[in-house]
LOGU-596414 format. One record per residue: x, y, z of N, C-alpha, C in turn. Coordinates in Angstrom, 3 decimals. Layout:
BEGIN
{neast=X | nnorth=Y | nup=Z | caeast=X | canorth=Y | caup=Z | ceast=X | cnorth=Y | cup=Z}
...
***
This chain:
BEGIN
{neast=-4.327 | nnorth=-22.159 | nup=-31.651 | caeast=-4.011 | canorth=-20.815 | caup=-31.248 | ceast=-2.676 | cnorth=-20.837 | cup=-30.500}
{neast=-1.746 | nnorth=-19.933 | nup=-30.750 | caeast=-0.228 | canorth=-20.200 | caup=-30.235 | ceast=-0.589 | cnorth=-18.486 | cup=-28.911}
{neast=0.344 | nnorth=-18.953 | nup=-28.153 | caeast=0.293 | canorth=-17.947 | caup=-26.642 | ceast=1.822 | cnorth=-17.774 | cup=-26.998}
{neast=2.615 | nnorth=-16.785 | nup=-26.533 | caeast=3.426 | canorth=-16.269 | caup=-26.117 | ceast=4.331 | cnorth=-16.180 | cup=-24.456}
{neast=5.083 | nnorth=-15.889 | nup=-24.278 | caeast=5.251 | canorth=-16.316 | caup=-22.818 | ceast=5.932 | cnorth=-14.723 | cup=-22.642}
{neast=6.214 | nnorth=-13.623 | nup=-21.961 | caeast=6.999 | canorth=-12.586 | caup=-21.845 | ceast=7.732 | cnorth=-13.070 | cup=-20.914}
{neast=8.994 | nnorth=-12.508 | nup=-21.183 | caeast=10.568 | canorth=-13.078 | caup=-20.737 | ceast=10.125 | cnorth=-13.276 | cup=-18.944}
{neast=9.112 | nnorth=-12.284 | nup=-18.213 | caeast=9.472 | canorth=-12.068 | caup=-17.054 | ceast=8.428 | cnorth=-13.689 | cup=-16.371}
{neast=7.600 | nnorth=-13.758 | nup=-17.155 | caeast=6.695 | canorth=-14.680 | caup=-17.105 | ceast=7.617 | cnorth=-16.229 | cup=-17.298}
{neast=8.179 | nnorth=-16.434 | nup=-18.070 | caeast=9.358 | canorth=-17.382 | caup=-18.048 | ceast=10.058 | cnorth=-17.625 | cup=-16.977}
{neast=10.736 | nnorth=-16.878 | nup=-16.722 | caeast=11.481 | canorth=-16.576 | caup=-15.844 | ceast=11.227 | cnorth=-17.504 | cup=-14.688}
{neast=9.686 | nnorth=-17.155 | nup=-14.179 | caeast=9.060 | canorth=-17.588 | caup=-13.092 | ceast=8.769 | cnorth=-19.092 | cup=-13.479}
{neast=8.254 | nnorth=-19.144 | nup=-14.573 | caeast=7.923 | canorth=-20.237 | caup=-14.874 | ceast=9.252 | cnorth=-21.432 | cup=-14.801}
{neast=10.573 | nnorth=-20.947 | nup=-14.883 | caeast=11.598 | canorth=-22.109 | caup=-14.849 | ceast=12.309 | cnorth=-21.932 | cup=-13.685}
{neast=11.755 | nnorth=-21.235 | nup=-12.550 | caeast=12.227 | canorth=-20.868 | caup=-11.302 | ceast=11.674 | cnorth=-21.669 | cup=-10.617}
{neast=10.096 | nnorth=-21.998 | nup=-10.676 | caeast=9.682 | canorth=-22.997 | caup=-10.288 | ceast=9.796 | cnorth=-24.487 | cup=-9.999}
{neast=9.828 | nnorth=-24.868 | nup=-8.757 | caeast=10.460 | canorth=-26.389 | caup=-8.633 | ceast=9.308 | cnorth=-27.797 | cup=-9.078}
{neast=7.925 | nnorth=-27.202 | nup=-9.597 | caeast=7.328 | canorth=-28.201 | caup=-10.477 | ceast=7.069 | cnorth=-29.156 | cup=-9.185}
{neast=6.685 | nnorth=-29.621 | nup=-8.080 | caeast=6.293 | canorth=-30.693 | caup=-7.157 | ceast=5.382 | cnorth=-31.170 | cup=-8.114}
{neast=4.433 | nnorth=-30.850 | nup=-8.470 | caeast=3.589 | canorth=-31.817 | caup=-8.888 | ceast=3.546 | cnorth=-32.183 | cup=-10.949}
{neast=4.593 | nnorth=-32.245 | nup=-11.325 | caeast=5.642 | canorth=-32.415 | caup=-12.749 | ceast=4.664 | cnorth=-31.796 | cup=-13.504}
{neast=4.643 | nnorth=-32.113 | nup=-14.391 | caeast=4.406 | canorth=-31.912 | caup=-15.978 | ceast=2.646 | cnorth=-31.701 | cup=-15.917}
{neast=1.956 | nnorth=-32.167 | nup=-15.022 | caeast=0.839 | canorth=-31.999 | caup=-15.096 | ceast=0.434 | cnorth=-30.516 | cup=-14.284}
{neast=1.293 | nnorth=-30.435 | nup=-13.755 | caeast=0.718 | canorth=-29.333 | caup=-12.885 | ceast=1.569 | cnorth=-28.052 | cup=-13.891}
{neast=2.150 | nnorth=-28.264 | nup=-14.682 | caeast=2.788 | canorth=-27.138 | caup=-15.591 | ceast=1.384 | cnorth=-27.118 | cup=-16.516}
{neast=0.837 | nnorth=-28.141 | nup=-17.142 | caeast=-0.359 | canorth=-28.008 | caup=-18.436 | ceast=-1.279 | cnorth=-27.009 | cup=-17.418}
{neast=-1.364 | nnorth=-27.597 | nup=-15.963 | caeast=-2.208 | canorth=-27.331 | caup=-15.931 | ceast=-2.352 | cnorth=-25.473 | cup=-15.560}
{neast=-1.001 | nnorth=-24.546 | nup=-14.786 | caeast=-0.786 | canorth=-23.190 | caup=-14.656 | ceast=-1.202 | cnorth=-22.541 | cup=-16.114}
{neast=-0.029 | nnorth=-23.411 | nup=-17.429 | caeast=-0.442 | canorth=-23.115 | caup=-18.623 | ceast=-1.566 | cnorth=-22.605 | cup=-19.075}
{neast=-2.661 | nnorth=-23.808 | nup=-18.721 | caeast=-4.100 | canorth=-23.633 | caup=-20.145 | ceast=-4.841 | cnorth=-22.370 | cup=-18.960}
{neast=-4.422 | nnorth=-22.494 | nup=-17.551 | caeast=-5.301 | canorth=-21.120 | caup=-16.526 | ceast=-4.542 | cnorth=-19.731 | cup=-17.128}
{neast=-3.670 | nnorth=-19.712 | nup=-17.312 | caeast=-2.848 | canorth=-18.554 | caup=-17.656 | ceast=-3.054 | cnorth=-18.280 | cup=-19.322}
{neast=-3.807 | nnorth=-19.222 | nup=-20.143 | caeast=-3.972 | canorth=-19.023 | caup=-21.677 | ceast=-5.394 | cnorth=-18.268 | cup=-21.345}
{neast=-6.413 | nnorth=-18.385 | nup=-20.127 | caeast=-7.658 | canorth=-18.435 | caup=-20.118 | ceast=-7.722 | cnorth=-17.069 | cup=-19.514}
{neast=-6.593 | nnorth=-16.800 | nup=-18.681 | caeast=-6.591 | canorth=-15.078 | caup=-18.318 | ceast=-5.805 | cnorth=-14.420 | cup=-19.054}
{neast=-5.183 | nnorth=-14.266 | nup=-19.353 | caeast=-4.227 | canorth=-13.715 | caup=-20.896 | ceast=-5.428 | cnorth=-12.405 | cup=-21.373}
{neast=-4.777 | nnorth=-11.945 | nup=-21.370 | caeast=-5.135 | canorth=-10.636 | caup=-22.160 | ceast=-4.649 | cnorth=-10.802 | cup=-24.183}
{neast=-5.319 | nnorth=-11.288 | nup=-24.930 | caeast=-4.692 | canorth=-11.545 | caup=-26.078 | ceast=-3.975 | cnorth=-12.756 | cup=-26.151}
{neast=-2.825 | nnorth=-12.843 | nup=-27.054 | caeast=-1.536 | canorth=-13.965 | caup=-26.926 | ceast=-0.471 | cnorth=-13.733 | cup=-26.476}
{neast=-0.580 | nnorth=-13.098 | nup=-25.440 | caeast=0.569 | canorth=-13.048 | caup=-24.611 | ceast=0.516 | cnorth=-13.282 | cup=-23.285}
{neast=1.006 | nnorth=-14.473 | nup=-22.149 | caeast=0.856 | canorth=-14.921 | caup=-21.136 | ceast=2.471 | cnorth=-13.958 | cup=-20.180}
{neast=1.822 | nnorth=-13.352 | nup=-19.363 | caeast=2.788 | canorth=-12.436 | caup=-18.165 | ceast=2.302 | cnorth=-13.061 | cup=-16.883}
{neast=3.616 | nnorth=-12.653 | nup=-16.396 | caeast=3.382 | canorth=-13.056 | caup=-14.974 | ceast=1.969 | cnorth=-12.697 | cup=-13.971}
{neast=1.360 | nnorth=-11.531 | nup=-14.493 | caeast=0.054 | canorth=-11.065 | caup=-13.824 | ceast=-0.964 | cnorth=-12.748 | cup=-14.195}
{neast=-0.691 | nnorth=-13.071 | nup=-15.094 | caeast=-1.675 | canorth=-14.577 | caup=-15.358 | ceast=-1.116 | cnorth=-15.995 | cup=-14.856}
{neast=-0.225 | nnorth=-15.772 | nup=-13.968 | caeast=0.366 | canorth=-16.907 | caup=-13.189 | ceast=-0.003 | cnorth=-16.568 | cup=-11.861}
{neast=-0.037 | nnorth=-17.633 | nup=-11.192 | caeast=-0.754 | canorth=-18.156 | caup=-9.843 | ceast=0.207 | cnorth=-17.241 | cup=-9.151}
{neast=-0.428 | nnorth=-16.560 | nup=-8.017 | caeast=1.088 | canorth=-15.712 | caup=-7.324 | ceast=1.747 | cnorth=-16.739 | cup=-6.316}
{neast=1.764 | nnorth=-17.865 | nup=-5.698 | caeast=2.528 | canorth=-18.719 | caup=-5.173 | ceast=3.296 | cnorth=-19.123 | cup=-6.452}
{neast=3.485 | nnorth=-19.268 | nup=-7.888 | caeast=4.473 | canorth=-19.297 | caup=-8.673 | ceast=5.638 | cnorth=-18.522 | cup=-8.186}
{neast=4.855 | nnorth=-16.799 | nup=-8.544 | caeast=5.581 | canorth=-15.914 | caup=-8.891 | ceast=6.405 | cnorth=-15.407 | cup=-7.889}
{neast=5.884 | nnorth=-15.993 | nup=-6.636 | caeast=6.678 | canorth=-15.851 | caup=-5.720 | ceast=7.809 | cnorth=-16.567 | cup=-5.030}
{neast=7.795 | nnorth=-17.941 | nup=-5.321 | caeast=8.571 | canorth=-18.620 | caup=-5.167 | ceast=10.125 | cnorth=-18.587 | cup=-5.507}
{neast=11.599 | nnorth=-18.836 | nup=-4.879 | caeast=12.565 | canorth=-18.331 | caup=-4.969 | ceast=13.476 | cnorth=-18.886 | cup=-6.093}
{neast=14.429 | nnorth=-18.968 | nup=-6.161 | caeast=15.431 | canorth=-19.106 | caup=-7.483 | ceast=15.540 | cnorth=-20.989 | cup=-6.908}
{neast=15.538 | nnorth=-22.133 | nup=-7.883 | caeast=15.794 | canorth=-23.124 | caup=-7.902 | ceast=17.015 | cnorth=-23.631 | cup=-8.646}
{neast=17.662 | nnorth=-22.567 | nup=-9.587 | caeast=19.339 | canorth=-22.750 | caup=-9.786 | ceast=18.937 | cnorth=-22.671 | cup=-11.393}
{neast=17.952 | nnorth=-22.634 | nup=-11.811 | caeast=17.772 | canorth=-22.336 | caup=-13.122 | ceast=18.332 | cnorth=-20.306 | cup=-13.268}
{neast=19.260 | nnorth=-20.571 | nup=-14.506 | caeast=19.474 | canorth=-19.562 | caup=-15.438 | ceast=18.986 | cnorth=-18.993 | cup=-16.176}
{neast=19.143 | nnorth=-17.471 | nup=-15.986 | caeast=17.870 | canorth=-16.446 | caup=-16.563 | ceast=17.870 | cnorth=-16.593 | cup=-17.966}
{neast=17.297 | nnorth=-17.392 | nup=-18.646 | caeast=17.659 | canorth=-17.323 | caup=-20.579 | ceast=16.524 | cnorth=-16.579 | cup=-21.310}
{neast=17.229 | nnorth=-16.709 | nup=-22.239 | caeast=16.001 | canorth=-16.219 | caup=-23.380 | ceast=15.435 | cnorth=-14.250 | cup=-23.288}
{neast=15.987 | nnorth=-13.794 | nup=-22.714 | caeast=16.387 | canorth=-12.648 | caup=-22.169 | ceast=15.464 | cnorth=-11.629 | cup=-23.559}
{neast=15.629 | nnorth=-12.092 | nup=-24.960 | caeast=15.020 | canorth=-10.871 | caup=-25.753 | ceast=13.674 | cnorth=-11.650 | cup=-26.398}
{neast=13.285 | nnorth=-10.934 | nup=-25.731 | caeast=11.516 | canorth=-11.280 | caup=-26.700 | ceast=10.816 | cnorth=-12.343 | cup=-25.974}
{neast=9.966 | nnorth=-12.932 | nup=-26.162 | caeast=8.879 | canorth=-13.851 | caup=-25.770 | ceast=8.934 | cnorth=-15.199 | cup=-26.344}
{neast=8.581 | nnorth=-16.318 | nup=-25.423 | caeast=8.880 | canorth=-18.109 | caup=-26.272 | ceast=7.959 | cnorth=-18.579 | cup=-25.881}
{neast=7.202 | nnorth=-19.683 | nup=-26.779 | caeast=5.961 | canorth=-19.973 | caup=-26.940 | ceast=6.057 | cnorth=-21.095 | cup=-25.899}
{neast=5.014 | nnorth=-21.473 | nup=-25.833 | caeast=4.304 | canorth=-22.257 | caup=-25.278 | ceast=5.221 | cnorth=-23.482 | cup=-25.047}
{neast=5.732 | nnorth=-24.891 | nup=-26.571 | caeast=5.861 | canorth=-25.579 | caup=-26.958 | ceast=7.436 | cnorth=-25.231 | cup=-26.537}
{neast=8.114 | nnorth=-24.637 | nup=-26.546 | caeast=9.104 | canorth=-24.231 | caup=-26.537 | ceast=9.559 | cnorth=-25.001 | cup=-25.045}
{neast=8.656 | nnorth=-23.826 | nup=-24.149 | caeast=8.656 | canorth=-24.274 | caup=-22.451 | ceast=8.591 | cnorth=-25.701 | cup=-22.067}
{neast=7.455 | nnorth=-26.344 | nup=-23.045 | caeast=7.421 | canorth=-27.695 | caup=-22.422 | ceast=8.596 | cnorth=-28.366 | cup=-23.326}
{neast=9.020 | nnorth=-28.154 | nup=-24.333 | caeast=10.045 | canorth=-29.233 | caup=-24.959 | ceast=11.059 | cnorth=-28.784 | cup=-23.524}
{neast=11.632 | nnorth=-27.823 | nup=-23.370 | caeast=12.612 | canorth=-27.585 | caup=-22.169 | ceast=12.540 | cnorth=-28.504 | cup=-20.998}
{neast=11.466 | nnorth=-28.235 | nup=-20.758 | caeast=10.654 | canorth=-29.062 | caup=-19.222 | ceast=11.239 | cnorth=-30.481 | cup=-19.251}
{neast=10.814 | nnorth=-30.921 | nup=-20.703 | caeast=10.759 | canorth=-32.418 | caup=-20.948 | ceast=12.250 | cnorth=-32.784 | cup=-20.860}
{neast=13.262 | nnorth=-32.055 | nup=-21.299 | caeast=14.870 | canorth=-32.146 | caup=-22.093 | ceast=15.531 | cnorth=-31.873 | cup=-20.097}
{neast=15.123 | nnorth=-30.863 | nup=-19.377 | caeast=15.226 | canorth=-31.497 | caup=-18.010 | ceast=15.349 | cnorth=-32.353 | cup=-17.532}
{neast=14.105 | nnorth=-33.160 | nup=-17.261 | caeast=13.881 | canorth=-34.046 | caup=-16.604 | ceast=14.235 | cnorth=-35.299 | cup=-17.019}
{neast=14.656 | nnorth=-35.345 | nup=-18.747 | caeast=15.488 | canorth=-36.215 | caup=-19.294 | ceast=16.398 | cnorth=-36.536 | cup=-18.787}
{neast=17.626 | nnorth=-35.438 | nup=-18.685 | caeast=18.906 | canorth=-35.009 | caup=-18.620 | ceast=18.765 | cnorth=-35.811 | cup=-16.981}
{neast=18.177 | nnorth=-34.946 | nup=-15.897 | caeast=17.907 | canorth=-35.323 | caup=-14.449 | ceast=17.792 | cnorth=-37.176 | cup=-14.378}
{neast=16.969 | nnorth=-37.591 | nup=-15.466 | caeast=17.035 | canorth=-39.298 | caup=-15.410 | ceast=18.198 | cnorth=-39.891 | cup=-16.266}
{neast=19.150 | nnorth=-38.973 | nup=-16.425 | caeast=20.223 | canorth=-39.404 | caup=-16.602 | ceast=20.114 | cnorth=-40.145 | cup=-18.381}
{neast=19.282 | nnorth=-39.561 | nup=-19.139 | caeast=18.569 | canorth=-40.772 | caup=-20.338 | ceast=17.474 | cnorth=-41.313 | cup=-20.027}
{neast=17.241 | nnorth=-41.984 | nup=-18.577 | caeast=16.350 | canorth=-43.093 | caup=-18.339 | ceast=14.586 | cnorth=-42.413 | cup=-18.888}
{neast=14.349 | nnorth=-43.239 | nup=-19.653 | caeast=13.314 | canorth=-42.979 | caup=-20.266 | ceast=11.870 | cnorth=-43.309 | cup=-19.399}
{neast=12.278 | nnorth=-44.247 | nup=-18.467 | caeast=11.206 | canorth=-44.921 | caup=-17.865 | ceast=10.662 | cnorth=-44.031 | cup=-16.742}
{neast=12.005 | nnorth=-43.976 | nup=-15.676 | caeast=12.141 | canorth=-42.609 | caup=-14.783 | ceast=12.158 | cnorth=-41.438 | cup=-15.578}
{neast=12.255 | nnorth=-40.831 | nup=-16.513 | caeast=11.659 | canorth=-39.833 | caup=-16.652 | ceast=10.325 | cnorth=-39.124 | cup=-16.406}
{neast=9.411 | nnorth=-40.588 | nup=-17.634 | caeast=8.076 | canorth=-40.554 | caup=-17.739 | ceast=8.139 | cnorth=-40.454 | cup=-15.935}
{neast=8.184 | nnorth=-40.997 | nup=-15.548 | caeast=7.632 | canorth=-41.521 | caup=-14.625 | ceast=7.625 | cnorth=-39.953 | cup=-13.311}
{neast=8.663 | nnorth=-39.261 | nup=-13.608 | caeast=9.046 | canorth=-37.985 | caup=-12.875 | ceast=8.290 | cnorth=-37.054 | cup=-13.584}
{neast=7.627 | nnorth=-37.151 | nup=-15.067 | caeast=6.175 | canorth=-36.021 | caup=-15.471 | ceast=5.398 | cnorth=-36.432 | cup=-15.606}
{neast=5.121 | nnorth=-37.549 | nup=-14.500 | caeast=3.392 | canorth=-37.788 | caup=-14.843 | ceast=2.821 | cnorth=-38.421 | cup=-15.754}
{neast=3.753 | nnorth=-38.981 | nup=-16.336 | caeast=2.891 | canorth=-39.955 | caup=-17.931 | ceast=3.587 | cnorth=-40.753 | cup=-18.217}
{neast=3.082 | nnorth=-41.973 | nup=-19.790 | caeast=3.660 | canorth=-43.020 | caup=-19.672 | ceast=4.907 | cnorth=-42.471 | cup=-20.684}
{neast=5.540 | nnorth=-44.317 | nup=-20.852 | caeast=6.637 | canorth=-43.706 | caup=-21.633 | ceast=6.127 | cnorth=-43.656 | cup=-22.885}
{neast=4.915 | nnorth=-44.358 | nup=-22.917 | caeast=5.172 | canorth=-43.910 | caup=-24.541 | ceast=4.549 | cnorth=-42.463 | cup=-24.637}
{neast=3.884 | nnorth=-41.957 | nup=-23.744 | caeast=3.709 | canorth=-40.539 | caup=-24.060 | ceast=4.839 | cnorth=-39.677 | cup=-24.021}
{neast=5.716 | nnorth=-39.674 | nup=-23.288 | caeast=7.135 | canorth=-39.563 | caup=-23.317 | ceast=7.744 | cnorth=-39.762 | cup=-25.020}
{neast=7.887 | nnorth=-40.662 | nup=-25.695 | caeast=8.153 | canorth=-41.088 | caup=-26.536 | ceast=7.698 | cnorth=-39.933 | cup=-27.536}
{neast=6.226 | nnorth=-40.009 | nup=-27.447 | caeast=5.504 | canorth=-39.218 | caup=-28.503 | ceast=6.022 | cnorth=-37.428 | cup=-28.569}
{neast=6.190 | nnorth=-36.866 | nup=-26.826 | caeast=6.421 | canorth=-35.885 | caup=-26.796 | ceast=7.813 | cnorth=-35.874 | cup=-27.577}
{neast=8.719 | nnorth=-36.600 | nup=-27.385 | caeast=10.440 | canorth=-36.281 | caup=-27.626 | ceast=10.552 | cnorth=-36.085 | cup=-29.043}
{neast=9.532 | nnorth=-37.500 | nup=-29.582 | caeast=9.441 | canorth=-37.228 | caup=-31.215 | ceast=8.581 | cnorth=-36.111 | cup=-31.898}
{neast=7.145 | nnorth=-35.198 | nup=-31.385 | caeast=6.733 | canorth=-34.044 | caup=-31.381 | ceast=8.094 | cnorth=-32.777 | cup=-31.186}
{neast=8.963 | nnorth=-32.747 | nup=-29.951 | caeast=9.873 | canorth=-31.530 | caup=-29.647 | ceast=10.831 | cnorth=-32.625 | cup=-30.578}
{neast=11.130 | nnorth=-33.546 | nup=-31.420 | caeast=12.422 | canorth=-33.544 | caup=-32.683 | ceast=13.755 | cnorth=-33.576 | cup=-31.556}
{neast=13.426 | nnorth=-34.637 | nup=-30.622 | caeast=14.693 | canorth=-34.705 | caup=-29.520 | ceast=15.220 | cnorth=-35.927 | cup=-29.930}
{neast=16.589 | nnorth=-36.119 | nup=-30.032 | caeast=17.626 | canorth=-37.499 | caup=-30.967 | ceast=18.415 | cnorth=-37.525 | cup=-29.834}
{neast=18.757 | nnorth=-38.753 | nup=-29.815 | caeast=19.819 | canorth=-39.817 | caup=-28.923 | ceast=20.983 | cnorth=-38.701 | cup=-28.912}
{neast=21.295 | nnorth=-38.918 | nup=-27.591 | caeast=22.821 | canorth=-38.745 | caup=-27.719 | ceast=23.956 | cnorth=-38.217 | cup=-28.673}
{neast=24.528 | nnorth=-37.415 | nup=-28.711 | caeast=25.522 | canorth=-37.344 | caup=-30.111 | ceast=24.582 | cnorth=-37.194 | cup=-31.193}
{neast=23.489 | nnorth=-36.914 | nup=-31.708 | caeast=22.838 | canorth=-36.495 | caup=-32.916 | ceast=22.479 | cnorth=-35.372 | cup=-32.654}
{neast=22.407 | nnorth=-34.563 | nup=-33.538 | caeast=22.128 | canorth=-32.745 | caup=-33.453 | ceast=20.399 | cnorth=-32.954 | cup=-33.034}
{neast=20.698 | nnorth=-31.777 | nup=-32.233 | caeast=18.921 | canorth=-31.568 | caup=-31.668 | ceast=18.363 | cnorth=-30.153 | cup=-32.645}
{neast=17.282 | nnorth=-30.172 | nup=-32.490 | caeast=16.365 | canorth=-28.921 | caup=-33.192 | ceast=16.588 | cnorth=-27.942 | cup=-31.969}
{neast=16.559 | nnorth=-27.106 | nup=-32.376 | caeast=17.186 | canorth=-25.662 | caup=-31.673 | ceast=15.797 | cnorth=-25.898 | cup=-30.271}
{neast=16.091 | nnorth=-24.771 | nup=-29.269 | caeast=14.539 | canorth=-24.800 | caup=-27.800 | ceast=13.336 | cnorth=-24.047 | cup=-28.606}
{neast=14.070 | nnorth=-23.171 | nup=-29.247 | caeast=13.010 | canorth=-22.205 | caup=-29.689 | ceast=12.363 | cnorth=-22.618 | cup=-30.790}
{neast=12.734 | nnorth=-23.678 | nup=-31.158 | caeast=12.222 | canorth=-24.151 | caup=-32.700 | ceast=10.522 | cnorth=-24.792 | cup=-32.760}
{neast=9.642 | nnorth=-24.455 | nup=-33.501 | caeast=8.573 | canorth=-24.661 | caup=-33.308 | ceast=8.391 | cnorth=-26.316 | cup=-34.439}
{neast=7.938 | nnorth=-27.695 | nup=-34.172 | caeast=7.954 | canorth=-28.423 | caup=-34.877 | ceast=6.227 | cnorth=-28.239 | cup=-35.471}
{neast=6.840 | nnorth=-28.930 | nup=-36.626 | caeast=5.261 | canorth=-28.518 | caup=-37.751 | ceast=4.149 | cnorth=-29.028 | cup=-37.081}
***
């Protein structure tokens, strides 16, 4: 079943400074799939210490329409990449999992080394 995210719900969601990484994102996620009204996740289905929390230097994107689920976490992941500078080890290690789950996610979101074209954020892999 695919969820939706509405722009304002995003928003919050990448405003957020994540203390507790990647696990504590699955975990706002699958609470916010479980109050959802339909397939669409809004800010009314996020924790209000999210929604309240202030700007962390992330840029307002994605501005028309709604981005799924998969979308958010390939982003999340392409972060905290970027933040370990490449380092694959410190990455994992900054969301909570190993590297080879790391591994599995990068090759799931279709993420390539350096200098090789990436699959678009919004792109959904099969």
């Amino acid at each position: 079943m695919r969820y939706q995210v509405e722009p304002e719900a995003l928003r919050a969601l990448m405003r957020y400074d994540w203390p507790g990484n990647v696990r504590e994102l699955v975990n706002v996620l699958e609470r916010a799939q479980i109050l959802a009204e339909g397939h669409v996740i809004t800010s009314d289905d996020l924790p209000e210490d999210l929604t309240a929390r202030s700007s962390t230097g992330w840029t307002e994107q994605e501005e028309g329409g709604t981005q799924n689920l998969r979308a958010l976490q390939r982003r999340h992941v392409l972060v905290v990449l970027r933040e370990a500078r490449g380092n694959k080890v410190q990455a994992a290690r900054a969301l909570g999992i190993s590297r080879r789950a790391l591994y599995r996610l990068l090759e799931k979101y279709q993420v390539h080394r350096p200098g090789e074209p990436e699959a678009p954020l919004t792109s959904s892999p099969p």
